[in-house]
N, CA, C and O atoms as a Maestro MAE file, in Angstrom:
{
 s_m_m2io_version
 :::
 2.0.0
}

f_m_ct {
 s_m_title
 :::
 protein
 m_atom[292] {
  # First column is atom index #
  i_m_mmod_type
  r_m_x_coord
  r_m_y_coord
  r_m_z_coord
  i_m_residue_number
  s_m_chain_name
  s_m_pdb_residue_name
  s_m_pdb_atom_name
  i_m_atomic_number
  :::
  1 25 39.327 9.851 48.937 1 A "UNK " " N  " 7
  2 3 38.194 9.102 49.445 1 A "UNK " " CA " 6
  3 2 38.642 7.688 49.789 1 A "UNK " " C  " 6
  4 15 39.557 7.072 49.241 1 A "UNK " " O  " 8
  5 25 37.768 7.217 50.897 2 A "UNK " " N  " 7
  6 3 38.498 5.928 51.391 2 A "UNK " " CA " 6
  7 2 37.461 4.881 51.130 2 A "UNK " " C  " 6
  8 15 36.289 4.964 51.498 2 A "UNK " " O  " 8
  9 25 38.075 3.738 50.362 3 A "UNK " " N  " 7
  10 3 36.671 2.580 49.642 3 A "UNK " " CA " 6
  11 2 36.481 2.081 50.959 3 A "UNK " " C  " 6
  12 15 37.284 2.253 51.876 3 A "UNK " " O  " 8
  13 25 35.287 1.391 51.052 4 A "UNK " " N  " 7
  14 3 34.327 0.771 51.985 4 A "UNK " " CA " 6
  15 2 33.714 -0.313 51.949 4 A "UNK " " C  " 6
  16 15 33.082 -0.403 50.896 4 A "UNK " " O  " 8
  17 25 33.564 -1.466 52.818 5 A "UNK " " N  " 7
  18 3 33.111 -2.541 52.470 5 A "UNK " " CA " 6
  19 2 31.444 -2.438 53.001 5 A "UNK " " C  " 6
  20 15 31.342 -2.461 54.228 5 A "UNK " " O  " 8
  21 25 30.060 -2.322 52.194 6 A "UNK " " N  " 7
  22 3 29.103 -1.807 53.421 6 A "UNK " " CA " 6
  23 2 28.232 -3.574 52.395 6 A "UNK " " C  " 6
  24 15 28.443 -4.096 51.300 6 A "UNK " " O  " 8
  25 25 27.287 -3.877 53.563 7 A "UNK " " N  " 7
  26 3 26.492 -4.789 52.752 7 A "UNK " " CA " 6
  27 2 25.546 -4.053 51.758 7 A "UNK " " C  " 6
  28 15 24.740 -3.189 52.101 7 A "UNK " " O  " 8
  29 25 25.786 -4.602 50.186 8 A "UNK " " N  " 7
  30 3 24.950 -4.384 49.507 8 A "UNK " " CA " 6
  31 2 23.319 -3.978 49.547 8 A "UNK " " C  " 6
  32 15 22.825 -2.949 49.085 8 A "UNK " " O  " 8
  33 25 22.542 -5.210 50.312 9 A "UNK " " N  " 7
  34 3 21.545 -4.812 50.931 9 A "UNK " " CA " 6
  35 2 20.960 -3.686 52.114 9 A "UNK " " C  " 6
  36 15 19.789 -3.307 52.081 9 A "UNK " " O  " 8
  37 25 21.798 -3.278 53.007 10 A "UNK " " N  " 7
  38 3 22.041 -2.613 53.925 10 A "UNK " " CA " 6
  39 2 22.225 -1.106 53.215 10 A "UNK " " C  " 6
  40 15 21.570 -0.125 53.565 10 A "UNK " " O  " 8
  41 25 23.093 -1.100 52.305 11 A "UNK " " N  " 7
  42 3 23.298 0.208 50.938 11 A "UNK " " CA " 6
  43 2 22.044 0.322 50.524 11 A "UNK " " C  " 6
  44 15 21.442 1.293 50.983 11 A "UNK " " O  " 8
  45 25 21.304 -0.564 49.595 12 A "UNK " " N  " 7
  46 3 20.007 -0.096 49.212 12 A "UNK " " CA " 6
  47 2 18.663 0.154 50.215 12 A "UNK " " C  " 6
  48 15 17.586 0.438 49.691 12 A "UNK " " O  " 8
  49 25 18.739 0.079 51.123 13 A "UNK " " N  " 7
  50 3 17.844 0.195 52.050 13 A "UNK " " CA " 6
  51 2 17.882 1.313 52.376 13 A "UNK " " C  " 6
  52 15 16.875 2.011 52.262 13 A "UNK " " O  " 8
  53 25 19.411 1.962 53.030 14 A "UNK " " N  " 7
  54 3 19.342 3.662 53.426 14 A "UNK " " CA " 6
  55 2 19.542 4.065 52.030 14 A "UNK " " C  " 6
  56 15 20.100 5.129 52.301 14 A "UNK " " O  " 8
  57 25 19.526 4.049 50.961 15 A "UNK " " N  " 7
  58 3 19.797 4.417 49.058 15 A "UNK " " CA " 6
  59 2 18.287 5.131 49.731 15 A "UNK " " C  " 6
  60 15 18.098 6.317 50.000 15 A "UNK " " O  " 8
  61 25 17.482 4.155 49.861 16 A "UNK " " N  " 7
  62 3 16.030 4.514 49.233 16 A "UNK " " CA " 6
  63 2 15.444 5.536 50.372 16 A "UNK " " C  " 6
  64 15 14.612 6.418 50.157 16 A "UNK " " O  " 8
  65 25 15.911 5.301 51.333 17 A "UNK " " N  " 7
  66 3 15.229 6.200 52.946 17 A "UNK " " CA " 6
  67 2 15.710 7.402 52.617 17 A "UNK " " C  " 6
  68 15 14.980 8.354 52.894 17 A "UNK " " O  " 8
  69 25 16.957 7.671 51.992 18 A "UNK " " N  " 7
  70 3 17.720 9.199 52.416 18 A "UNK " " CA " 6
  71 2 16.962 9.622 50.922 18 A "UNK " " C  " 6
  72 15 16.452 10.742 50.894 18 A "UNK " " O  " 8
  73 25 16.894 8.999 50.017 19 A "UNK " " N  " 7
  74 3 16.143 9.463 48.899 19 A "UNK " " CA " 6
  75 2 14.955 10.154 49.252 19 A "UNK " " C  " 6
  76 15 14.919 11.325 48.875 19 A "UNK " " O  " 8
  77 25 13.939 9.713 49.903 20 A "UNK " " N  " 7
  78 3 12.826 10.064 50.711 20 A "UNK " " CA " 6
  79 2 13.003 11.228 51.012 20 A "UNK " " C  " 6
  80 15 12.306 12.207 50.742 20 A "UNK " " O  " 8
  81 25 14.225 11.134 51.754 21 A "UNK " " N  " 7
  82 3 14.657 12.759 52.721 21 A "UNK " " CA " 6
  83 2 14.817 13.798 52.114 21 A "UNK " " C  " 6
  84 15 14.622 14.968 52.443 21 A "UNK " " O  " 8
  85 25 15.442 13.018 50.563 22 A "UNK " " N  " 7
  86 3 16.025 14.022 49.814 22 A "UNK " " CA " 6
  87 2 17.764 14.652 49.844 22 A "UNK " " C  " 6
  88 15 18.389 15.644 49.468 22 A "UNK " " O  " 8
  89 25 17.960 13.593 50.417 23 A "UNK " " N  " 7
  90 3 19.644 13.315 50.342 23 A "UNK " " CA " 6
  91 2 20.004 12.431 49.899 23 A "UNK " " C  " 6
  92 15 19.306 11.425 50.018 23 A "UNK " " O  " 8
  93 25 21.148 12.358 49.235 24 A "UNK " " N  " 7
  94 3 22.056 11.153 48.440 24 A "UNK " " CA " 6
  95 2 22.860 10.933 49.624 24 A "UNK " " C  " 6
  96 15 23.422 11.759 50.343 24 A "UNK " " O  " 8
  97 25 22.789 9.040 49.732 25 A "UNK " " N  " 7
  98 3 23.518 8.612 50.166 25 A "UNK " " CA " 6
  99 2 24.905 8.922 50.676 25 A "UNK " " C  " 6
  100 15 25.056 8.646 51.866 25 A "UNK " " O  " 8
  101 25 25.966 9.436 50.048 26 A "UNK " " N  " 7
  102 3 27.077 10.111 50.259 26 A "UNK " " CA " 6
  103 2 26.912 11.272 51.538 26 A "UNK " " C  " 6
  104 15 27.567 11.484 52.559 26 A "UNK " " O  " 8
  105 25 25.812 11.839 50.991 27 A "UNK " " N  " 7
  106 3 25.653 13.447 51.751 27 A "UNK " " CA " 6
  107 2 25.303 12.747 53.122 27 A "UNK " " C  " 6
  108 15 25.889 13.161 54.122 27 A "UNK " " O  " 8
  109 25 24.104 11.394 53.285 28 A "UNK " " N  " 7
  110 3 23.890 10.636 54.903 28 A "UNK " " CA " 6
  111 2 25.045 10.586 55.452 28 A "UNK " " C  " 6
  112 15 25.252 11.241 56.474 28 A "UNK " " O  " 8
  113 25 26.198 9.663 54.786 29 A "UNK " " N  " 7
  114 3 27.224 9.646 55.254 29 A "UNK " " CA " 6
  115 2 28.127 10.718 55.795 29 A "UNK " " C  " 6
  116 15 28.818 10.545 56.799 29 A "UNK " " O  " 8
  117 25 28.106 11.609 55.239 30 A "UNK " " N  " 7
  118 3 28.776 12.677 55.632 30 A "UNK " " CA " 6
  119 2 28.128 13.419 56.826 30 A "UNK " " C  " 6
  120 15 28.751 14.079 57.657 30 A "UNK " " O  " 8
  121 25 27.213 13.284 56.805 31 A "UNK " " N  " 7
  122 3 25.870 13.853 57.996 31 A "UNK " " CA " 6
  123 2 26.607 13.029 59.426 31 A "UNK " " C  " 6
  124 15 27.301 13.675 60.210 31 A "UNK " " O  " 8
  125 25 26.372 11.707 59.595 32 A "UNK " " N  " 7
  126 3 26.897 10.715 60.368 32 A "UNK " " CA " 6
  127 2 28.118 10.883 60.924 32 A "UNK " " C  " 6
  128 15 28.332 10.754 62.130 32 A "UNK " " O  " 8
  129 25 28.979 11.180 60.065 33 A "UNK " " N  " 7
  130 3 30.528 11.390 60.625 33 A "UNK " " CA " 6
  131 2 30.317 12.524 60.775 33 A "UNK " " C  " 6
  132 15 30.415 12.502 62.002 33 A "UNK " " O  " 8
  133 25 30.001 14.008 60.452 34 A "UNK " " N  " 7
  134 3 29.926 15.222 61.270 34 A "UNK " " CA " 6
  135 2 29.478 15.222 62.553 34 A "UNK " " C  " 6
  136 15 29.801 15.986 63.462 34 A "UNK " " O  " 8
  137 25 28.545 14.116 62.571 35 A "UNK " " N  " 7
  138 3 27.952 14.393 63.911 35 A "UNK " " CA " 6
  139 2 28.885 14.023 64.880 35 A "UNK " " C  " 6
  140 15 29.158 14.742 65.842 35 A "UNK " " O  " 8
  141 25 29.514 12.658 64.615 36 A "UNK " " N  " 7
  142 3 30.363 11.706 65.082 36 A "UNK " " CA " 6
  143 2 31.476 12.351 65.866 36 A "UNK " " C  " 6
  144 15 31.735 12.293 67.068 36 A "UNK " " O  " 8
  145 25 32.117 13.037 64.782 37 A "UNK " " N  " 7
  146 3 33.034 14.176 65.471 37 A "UNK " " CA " 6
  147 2 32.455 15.150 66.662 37 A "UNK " " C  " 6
  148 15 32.904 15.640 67.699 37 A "UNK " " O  " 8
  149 25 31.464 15.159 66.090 38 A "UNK " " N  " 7
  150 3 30.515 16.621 67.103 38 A "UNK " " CA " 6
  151 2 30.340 16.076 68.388 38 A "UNK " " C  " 6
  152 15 30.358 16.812 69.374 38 A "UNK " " O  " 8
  153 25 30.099 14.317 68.519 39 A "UNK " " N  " 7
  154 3 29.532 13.564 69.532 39 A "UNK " " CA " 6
  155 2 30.686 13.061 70.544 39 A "UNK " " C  " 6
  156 15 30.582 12.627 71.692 39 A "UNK " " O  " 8
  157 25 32.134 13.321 69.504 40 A "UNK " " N  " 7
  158 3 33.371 12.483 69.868 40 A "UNK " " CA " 6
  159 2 32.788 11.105 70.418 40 A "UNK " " C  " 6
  160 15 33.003 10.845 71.602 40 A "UNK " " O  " 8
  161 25 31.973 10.094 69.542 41 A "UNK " " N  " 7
  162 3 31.458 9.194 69.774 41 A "UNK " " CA " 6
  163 2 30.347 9.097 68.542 41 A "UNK " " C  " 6
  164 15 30.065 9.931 67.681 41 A "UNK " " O  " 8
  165 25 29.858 7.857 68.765 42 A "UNK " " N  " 7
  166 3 28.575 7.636 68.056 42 A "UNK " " CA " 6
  167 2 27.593 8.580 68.513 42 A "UNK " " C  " 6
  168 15 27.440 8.809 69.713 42 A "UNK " " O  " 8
  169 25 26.805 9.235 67.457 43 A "UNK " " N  " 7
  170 3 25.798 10.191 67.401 43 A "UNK " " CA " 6
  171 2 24.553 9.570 68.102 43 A "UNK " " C  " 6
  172 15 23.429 10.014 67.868 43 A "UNK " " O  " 8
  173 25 24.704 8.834 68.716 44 A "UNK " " N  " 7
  174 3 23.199 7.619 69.302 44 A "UNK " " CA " 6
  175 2 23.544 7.054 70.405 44 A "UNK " " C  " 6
  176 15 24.701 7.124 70.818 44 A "UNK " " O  " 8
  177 25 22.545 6.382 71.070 45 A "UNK " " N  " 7
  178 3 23.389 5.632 72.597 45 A "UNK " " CA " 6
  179 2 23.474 4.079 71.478 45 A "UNK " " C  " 6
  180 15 22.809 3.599 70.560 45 A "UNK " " O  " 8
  181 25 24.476 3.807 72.100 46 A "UNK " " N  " 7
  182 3 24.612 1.916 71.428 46 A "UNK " " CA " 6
  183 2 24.962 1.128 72.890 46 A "UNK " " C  " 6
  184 15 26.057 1.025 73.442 46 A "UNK " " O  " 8
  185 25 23.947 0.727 73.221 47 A "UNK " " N  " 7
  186 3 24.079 -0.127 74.440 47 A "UNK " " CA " 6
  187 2 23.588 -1.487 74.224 47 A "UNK " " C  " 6
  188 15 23.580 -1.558 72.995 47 A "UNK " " O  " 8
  189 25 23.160 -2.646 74.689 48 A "UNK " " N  " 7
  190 3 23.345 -3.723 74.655 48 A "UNK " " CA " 6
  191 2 21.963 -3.785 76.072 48 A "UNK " " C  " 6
  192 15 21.958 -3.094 77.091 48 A "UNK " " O  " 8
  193 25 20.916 -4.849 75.652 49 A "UNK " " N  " 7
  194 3 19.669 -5.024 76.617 49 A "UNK " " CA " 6
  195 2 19.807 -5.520 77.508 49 A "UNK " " C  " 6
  196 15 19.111 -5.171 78.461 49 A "UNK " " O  " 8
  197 25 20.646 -6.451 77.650 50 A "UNK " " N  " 7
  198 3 21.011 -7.322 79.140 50 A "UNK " " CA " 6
  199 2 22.663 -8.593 78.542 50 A "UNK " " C  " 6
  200 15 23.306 -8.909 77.541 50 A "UNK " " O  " 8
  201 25 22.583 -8.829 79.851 51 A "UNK " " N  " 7
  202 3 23.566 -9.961 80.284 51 A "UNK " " CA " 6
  203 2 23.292 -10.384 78.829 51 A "UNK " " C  " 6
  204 15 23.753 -9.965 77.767 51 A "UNK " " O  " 8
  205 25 22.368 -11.379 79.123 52 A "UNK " " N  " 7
  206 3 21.606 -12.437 77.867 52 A "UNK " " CA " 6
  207 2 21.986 -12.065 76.632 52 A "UNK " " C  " 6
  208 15 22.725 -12.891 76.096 52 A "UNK " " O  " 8
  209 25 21.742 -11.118 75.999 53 A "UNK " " N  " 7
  210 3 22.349 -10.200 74.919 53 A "UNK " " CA " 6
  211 2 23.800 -10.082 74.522 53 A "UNK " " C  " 6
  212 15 24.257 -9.988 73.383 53 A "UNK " " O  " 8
  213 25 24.644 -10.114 76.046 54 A "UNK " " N  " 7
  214 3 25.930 -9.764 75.815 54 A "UNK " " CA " 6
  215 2 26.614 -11.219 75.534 54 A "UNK " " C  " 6
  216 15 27.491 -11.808 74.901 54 A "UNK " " O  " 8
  217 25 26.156 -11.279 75.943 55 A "UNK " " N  " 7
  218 3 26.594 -13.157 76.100 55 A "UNK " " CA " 6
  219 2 26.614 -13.593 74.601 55 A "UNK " " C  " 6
  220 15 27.520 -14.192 74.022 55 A "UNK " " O  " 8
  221 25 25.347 -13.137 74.065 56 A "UNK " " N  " 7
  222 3 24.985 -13.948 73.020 56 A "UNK " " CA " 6
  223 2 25.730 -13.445 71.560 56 A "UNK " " C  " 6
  224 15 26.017 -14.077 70.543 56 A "UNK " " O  " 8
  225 25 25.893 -12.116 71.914 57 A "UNK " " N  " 7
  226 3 26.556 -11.207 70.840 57 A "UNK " " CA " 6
  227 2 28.181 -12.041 71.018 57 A "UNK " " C  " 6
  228 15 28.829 -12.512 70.084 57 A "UNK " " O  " 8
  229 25 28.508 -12.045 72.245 58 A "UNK " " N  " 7
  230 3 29.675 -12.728 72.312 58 A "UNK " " CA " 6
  231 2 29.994 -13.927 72.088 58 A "UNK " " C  " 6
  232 15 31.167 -14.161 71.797 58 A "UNK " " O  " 8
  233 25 29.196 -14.823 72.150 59 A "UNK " " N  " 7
  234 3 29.251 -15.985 71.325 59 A "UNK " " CA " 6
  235 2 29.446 -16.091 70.115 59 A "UNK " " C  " 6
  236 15 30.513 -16.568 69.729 59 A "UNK " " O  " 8
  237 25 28.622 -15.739 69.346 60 A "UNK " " N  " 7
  238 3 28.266 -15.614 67.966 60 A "UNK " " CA " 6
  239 2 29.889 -15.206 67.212 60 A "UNK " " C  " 6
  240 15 30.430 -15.733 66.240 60 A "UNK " " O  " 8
  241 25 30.337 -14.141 68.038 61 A "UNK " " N  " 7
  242 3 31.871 -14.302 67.749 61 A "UNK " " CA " 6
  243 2 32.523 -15.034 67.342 61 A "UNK " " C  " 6
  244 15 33.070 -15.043 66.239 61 A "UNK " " O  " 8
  245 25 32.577 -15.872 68.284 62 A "UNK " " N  " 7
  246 3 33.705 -16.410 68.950 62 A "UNK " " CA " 6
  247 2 33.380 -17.739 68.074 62 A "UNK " " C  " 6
  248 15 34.291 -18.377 67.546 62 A "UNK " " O  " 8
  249 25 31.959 -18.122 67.955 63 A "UNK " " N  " 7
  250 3 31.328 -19.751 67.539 63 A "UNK " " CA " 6
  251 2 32.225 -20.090 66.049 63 A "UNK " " C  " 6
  252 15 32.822 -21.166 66.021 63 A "UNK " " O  " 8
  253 25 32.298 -19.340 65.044 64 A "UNK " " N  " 7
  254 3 33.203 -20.064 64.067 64 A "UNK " " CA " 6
  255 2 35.261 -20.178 64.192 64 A "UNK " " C  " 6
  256 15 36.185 -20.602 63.497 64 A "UNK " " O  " 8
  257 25 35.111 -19.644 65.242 65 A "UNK " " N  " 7
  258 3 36.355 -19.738 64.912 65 A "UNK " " CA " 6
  259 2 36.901 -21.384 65.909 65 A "UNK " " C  " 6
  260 15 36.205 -22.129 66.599 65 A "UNK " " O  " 8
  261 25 38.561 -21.458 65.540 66 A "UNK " " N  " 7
  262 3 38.800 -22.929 65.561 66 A "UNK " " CA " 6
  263 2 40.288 -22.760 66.722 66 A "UNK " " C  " 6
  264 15 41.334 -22.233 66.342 66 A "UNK " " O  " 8
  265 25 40.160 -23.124 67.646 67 A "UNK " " N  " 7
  266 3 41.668 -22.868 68.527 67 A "UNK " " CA " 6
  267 2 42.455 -23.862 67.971 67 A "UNK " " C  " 6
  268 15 41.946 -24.773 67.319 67 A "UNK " " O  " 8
  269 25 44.318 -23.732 68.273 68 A "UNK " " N  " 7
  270 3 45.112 -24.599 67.558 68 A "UNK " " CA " 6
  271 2 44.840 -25.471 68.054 68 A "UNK " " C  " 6
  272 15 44.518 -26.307 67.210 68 A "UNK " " O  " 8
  273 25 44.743 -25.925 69.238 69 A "UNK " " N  " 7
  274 3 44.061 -27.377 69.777 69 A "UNK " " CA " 6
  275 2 43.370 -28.438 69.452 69 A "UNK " " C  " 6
  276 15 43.267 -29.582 69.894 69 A "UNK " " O  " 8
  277 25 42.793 -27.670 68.356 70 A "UNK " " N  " 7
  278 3 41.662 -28.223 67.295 70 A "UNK " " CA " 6
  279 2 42.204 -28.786 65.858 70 A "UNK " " C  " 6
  280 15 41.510 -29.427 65.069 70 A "UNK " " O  " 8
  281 25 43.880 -28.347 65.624 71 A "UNK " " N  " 7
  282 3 44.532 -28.460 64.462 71 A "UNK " " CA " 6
  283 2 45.226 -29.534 64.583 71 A "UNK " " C  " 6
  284 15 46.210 -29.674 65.309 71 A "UNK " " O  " 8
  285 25 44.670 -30.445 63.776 72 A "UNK " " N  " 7
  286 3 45.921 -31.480 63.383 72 A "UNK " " CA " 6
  287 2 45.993 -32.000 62.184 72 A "UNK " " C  " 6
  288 15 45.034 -32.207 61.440 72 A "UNK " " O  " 8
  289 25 47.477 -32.297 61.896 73 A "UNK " " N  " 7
  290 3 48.159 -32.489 60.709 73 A "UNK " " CA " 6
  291 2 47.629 -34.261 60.296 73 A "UNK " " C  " 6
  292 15 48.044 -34.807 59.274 73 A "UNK " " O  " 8
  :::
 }
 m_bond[291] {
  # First column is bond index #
  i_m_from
  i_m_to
  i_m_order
  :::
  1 1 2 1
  2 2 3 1
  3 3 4 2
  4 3 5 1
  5 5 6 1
  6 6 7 1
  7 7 8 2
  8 7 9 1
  9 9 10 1
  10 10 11 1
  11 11 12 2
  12 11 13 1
  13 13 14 1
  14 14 15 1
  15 15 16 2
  16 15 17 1
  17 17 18 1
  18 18 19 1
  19 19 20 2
  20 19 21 1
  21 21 22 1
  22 22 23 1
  23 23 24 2
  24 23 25 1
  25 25 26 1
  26 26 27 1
  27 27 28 2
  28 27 29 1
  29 29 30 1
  30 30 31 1
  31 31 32 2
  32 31 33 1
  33 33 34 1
  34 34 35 1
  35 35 36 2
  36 35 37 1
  37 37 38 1
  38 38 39 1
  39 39 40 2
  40 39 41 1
  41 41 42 1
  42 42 43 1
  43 43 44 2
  44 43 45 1
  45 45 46 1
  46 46 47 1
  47 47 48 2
  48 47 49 1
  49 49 50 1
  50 50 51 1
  51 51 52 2
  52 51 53 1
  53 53 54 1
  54 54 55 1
  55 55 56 2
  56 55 57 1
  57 57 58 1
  58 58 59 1
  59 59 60 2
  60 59 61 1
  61 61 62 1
  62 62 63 1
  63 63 64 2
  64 63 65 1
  65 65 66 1
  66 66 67 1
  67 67 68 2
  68 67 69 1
  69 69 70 1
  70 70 71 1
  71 71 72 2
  72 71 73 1
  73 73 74 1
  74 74 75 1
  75 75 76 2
  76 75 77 1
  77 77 78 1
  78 78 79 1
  79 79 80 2
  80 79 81 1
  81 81 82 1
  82 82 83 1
  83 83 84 2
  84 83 85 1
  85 85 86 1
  86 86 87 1
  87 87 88 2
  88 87 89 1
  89 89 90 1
  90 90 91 1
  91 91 92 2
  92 91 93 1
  93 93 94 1
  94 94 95 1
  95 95 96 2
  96 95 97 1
  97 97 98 1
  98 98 99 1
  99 99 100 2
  100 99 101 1
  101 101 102 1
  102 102 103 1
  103 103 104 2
  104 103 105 1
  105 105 106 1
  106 106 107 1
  107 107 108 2
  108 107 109 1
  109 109 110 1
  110 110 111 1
  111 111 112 2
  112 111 113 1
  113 113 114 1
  114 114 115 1
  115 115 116 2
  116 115 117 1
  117 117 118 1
  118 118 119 1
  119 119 120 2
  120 119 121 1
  121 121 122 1
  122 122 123 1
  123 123 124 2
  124 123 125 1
  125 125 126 1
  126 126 127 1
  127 127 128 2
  128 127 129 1
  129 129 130 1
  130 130 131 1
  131 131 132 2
  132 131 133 1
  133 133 134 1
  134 134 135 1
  135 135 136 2
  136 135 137 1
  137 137 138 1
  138 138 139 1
  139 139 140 2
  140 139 141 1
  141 141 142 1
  142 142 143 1
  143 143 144 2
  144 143 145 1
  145 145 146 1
  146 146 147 1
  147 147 148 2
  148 147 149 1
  149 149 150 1
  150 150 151 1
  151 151 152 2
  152 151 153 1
  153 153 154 1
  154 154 155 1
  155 155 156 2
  156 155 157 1
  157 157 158 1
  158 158 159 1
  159 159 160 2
  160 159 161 1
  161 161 162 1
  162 162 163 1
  163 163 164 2
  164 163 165 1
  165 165 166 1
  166 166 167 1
  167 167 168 2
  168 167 169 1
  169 169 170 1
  170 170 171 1
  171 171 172 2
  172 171 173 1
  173 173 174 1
  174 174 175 1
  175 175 176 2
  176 175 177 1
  177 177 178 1
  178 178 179 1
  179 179 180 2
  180 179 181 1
  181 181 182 1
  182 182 183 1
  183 183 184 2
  184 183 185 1
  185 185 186 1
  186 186 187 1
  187 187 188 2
  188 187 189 1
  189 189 190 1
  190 190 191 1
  191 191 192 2
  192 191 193 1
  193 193 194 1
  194 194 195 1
  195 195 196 2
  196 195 197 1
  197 197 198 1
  198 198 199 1
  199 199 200 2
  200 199 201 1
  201 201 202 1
  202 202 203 1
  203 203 204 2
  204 203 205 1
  205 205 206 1
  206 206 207 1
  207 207 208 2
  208 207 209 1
  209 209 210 1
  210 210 211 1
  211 211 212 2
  212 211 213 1
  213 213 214 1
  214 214 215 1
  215 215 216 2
  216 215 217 1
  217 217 218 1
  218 218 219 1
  219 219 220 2
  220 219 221 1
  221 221 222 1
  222 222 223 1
  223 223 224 2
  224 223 225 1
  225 225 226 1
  226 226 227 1
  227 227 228 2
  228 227 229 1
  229 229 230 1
  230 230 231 1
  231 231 232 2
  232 231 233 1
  233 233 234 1
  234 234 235 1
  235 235 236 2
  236 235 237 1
  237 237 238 1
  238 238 239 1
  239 239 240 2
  240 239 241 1
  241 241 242 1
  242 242 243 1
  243 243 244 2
  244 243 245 1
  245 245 246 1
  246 246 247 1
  247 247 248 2
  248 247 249 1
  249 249 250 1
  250 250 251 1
  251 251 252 2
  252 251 253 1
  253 253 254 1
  254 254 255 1
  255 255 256 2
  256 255 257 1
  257 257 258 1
  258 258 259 1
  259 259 260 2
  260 259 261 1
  261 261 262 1
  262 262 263 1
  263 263 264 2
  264 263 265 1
  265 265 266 1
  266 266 267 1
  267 267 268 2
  268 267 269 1
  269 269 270 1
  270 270 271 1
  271 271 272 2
  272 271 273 1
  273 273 274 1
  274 274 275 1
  275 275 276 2
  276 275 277 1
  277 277 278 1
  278 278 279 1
  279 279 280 2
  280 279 281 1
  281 281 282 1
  282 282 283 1
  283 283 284 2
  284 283 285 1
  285 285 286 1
  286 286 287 1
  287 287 288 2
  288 287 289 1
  289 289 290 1
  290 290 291 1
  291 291 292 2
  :::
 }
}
């Protein structure tokens, strides 16, 4: 088994939904990547709403980080 970094909060949120369903967490996961394979892709469309969106997702990137230009001794 391969450890995973998932947000804590993000964990208890589908914890409690797949509970609902009547699946343990583990078993969602495993659901997800079967499909994944099945989809040779994400099991869902993942697209992006506009320009505006892309832009902004791409910023958000990019905004903490520091070019060497920026480094001095």
């Amino acid at each position: 088994m391969k450890a995973t970094k998932i947000d804590p909060q993000l964990l208890e949120k589908a914890t409690i939904i797949f509970a609902e369903l009547g699946l343990p967490i583990e078993q969602a996961i495993n659901v997800f990547l079967a499909k994944s394979v099945q989809a040779k892709g994400f099991p869902f469309s993942v697209a992006l709403e506009n320009e505006a969106e892309a832009q902004g997702a791409l910023h958000s990137q990019t905004q903490n980080k520091i070019s060497n230009a920026e480094i001095t001794e």
